[in-house]
C-alpha positions as CSV (number, residue, x, y, z in Angstrom):
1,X,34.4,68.0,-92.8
2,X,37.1,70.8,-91.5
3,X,34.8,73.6,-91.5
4,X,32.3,71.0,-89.0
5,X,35.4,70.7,-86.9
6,X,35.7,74.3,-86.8
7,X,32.3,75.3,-85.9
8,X,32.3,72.5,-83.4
9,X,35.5,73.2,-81.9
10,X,34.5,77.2,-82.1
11,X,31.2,76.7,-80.2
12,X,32.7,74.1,-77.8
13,X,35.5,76.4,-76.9
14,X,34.4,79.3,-73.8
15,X,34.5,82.7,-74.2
16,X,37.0,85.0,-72.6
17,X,34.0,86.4,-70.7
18,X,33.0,83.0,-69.6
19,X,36.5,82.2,-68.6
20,X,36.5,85.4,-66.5
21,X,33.4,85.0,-64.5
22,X,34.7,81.2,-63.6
23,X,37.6,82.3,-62.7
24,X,36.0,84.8,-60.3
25,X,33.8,82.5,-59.4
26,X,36.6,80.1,-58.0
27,X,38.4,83.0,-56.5
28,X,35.1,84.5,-54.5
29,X,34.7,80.9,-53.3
30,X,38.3,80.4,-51.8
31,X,38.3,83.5,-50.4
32,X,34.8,82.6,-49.1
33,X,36.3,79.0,-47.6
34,X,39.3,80.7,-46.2
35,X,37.2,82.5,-43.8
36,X,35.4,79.2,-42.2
37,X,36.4,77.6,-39.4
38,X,37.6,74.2,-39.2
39,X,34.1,73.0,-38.0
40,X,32.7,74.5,-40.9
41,X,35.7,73.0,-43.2
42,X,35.1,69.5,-41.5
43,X,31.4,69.7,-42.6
44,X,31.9,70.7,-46.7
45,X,34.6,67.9,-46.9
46,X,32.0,65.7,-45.4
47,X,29.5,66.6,-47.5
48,X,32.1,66.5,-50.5
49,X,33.1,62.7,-49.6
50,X,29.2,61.9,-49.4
51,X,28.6,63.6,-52.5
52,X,31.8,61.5,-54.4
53,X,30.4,58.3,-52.6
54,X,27.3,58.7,-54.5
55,X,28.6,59.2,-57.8
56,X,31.0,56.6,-57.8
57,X,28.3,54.0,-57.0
58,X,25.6,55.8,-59.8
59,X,27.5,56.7,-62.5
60,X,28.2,54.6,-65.2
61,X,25.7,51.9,-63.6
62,X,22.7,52.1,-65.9
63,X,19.6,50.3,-64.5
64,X,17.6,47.9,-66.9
65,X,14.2,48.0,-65.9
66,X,12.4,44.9,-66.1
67,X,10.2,44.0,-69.3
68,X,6.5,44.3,-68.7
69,X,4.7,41.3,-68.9
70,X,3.2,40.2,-72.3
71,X,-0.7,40.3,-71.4
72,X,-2.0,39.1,-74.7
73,X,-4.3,36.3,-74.1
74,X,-3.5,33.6,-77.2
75,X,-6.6,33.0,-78.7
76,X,-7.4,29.2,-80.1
77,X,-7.7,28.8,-83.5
């Protein structure tokens, strides 16, 4: 069962690449909010709020739908 952990632990685990671009990723964005104004700010953390509202109230709630009716018409013997 080691080597399973290893593969699974080598294929869960990113790549330096893939670390790179995130890390870009997040900087371009700061650098991206930085130049909003506070209008603009005001609106994403609105959005943000709305967005963390929803999840909180979806997640982890699974819905059971209800069974379907049993439309077999008993027969008499």
């Amino acid at each position: 069962m080691s080597e399973a952990d290893d593969w699974a632990r080598a294929e869960a685990t990113p790549s330096d690449a893939e670390t790179t671009r995130i890390r870009r990723l997040i900087q371009r964005v700061t650098d991206d909010v930085d130049t909003l104004t506070e209008a603009e700010r005001a609106e994403i953390q609105k959005a943000a709020q709305i967005v963390r509202q929803m999840r909180q109230n979806f997640l982890g709630m699974p819905r059971i739908r209800q069974p379907l009716p049993d439309l077999r018409v008993e027969r008499p013997a």
